[in-house]
C-alpha positions in Angstrom: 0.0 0.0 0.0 1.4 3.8 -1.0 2.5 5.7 2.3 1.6 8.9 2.0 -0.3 11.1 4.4 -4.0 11.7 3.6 -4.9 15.3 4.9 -8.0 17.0 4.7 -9.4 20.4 6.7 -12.5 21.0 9.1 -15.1 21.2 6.7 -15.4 17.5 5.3 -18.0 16.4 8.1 -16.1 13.0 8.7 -16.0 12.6 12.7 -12.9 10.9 14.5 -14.3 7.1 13.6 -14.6 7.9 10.3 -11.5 9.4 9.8 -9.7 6.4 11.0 -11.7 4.4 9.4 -10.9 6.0 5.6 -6.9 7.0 7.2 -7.4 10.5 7.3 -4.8 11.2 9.7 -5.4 14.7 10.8 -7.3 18.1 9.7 -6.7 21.7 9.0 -9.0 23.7 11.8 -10.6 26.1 10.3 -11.9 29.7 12.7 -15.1 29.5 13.9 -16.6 33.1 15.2 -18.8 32.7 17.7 -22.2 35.4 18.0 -20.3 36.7 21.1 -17.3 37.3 19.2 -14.7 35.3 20.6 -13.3 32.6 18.3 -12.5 28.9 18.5 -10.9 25.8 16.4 -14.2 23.9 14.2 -14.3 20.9 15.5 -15.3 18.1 13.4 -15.8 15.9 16.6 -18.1 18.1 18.2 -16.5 18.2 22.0 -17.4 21.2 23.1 -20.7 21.1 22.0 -23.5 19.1 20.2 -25.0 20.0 17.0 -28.5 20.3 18.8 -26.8 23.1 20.7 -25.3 24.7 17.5 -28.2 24.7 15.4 -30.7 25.2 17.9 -29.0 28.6 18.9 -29.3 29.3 15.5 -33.1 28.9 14.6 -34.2 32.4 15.4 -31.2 34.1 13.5 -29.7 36.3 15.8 -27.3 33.9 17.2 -25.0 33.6 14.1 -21.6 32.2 13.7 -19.0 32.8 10.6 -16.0 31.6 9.7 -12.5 32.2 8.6 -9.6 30.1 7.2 -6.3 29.0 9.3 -3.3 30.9 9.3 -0.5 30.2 7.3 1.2 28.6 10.4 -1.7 26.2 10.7 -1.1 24.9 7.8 2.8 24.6 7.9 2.2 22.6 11.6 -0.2 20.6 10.1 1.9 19.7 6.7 5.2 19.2 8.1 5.1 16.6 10.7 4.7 14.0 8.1 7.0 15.5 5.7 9.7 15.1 8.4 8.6 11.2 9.0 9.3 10.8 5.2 5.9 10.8 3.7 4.6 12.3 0.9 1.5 14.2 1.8 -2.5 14.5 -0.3 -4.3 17.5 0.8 -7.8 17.6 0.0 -9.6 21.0 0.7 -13.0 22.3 0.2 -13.6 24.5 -2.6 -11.8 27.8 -3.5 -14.6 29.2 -4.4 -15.9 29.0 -1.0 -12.7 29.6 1.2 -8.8 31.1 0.4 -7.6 27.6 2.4 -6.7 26.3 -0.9 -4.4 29.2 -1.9 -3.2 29.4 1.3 -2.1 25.2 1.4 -0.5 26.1 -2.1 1.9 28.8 -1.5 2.9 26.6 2.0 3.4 23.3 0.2 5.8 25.1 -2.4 8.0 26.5 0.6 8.0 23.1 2.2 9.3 21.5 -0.9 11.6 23.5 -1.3 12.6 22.6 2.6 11.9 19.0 2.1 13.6 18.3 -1.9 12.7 14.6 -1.2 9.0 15.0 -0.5 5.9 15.7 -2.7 2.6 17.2 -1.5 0.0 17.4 -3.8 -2.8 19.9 -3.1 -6.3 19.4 -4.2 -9.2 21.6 -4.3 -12.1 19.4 -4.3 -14.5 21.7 -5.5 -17.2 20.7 -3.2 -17.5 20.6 0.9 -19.8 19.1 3.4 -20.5 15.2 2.4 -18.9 16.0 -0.9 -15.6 16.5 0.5 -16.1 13.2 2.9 -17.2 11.1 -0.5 -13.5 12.5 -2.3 -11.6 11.4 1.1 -13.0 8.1 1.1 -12.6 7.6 -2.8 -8.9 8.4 -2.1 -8.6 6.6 0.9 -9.5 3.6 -1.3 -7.3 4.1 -4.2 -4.3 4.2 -1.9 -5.1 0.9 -0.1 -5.6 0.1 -3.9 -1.7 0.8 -4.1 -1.9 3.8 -5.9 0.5 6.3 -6.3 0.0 9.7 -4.3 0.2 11.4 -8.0 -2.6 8.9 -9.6 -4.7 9.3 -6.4 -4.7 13.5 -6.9 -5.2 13.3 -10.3 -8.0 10.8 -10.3 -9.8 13.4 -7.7 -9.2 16.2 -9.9 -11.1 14.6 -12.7 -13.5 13.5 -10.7 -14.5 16.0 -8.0 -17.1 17.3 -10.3 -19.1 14.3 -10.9 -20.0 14.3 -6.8 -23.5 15.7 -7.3 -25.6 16.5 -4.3 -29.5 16.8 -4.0 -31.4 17.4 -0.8 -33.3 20.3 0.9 -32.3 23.2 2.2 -35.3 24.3 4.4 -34.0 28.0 4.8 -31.7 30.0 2.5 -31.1 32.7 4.6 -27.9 31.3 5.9 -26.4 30.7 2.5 -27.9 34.3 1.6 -26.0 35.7 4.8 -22.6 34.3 3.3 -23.1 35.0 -0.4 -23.8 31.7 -1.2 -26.9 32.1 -2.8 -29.0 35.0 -4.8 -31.3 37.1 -2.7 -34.2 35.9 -5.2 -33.7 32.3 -4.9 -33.2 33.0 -0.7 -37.2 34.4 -1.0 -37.8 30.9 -2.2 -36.9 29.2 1.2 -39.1 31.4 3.2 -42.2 30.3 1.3 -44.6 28.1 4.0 -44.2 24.4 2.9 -41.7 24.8 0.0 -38.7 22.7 -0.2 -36.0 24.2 -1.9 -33.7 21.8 -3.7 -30.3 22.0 -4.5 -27.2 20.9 -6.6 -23.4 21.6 -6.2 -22.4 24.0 -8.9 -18.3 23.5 -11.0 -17.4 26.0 -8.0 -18.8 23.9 -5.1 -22.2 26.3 -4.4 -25.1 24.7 -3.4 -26.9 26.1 -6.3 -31.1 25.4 -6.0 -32.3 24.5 -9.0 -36.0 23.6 -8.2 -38.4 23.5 -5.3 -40.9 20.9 -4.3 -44.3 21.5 -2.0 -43.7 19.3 1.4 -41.3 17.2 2.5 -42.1 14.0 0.8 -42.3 15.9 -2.4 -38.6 16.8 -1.5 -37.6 12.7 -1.3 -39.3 11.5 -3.7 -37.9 14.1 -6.0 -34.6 13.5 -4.5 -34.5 9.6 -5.0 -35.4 10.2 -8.4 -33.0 12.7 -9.9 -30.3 10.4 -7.9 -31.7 7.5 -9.8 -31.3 9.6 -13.1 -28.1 10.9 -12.9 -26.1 8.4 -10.6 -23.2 6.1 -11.7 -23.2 2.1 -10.9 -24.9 3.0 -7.4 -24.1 -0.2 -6.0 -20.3 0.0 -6.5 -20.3 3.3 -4.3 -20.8 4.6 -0.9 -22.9 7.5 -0.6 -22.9 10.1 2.2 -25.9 12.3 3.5 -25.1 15.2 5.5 -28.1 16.6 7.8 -28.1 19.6 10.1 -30.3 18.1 13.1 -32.4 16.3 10.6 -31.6 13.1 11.4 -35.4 11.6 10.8 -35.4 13.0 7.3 -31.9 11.8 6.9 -32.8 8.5 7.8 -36.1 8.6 5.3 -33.9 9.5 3.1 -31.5 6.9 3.4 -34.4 4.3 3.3 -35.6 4.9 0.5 -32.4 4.9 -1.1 -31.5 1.9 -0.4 -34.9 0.6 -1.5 -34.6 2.2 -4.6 -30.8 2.3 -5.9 -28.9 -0.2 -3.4 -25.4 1.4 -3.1 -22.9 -0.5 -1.5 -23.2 1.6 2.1 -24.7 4.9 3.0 -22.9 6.6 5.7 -24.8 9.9 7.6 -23.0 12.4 8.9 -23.4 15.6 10.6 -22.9 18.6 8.4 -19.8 20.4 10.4 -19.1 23.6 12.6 -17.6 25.3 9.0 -19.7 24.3 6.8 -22.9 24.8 9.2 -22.9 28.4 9.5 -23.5 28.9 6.1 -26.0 26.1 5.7 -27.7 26.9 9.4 -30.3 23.7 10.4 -32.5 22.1 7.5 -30.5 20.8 5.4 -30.2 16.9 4.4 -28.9 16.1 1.4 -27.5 12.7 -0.7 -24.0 13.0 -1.9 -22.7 10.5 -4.5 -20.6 9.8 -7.8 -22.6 10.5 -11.1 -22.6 12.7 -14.1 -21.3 16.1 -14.5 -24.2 18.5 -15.4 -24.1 21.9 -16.2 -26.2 24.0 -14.6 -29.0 24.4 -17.2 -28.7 20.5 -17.1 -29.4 20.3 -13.3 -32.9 22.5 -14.0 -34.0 20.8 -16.1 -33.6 17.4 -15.1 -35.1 18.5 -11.9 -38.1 20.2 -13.9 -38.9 17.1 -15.7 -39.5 15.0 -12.2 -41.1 17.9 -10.9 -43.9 18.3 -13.6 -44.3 14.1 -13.7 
């Protein structure tokens, strides 16, 4: 099996046994700002506090968190110590189009090549985040078990990262509205009583909404089927849902995919400190391997279930 390091940062949702599991040996913390002001490490393993608490404080939107990315020490700490145990290193971080982390892990990883002539380390910008990010860690935790290369597992994520598709709900754009993530037309959308708004990632990693369904079994039923429409040998891959204290949709969810497509394993996961306060509570959503689709192809397809 290849040596080298898998590294990730704090917004891939995989907890502590899930990281072992895949060999994800450590994470980049990103800042989490606090609505009091004072800042702390995200933690992926949620010590300090529980999702219930995080979201909950949430719900009424005036207790609001953001975020900002490690320093460029962080990243040097995190980086070296396997460089200096003489393994090459993967670092897989969330999009650049939602974060600088990337840039930051580039210009870092050039120094310490230049420090370490003996080393590689191959940076990655997934594209995606949230479950997205923990599907790409997993697909590279199994290529190097596979025995490939730390160049062959990079570059297989790189033209790859865009077929993760997601589809789910997010009950309430106002937090993606609050971070830019999202138009302020299509955050009216998610204030409508009973409206699901449902979403796709975008080539940049935005969850982009690209239809909305009336109730929440609407929402699954359209979810399972544009899955089924644009998924890829479902039962040679492990999908990952990421909720934000939705775990009885999440687990509706994962029912019926199983009933319905029969992938090899479907893991749920919390959607993490970083990626939460953009998201806020609301969202589940089905990450998996399928086809790229431009955005006018995501409407569409979405439109066409919608209108059955």
């Amino acid at each position: 099996m290849s040596n080298f390091a898998i590294i990730t940062d704090s917004s891939c949702d995989l907890t502590q046994d899930l990281r072992e599991r895949f060999g994800v040996e450590d994470y980049l913390r990103g800042i989490l700002v606090f609505p009091d002001g004072h800042q702390e490490r995200a933690d992926l393993d949620w010590k300090t506090m529980t999702p219930e608490e995080f979201y909950g404080g949430m719900k009424n939107k005036k207790l609001l968190y953001s975020t900002a990315q490690p320093g460029m020490q962080d990243v040097i700490d995190l980086l070296e110590r396997p460089l200096r145990e003489g393994r090459d290193v993967l670092l897989l971080t969330l999009s650049s189009g939602l974060s600088g982390t990337y840039h930051t892990c580039c210009i870092v990883a050039k120094e310490l090549t230049e420090k370490y002539p003996q080393r590689k380390i191959r940076c990655v910008d997934s594209r995606r985040y949230c479950g997205a990010e923990a599907l790409l860690l997993s697909r590279a935790s199994e290529l190097r078990a596979a025995g490939k290369t730390l160049d062959e597992t990079a570059d297989w994520l790189e033209a790859n990262r865009l077929r993760v598709r997601q589809m789910g709900v997010l009950e309430d754009l106002f937090f993606c509205k609050r971070m830019g993530r999202v138009s302020g037309t299509a955050a009216v959308m998610g204030t409508l009583v009973g409206i699901r708004p449902l979403a796709d990632l975008g080539e940049d990693g935005l969850s982009a909404p690209v239809g909305k369904a009336r109730g929440a079994k609407a929402a699954l039923n359209a979810t399972i089927e544009y899955v089924r429409r644009t998924v890829e040998e479902p039962e040679k891959q492990i999908f990952f849902i990421s909720h934000s204290v939705r775990m009885e949709q999440a687990l509706a969810m994962k029912a019926l995919l199983e009933e319905n497509l029969h992938p090899r394993e479907i893991i749920i996961t919390s959607v993490s400190q970083s990626c939460g306060a953009s998201t806020g509570p609301g969202l589940y959503a089905v990450y998996y391997l399928g086809r790229e689709l431009s955005a006018e192809a995501q409407k569409q397809t979405l439109v066409e279930i919608l209108n059955q």
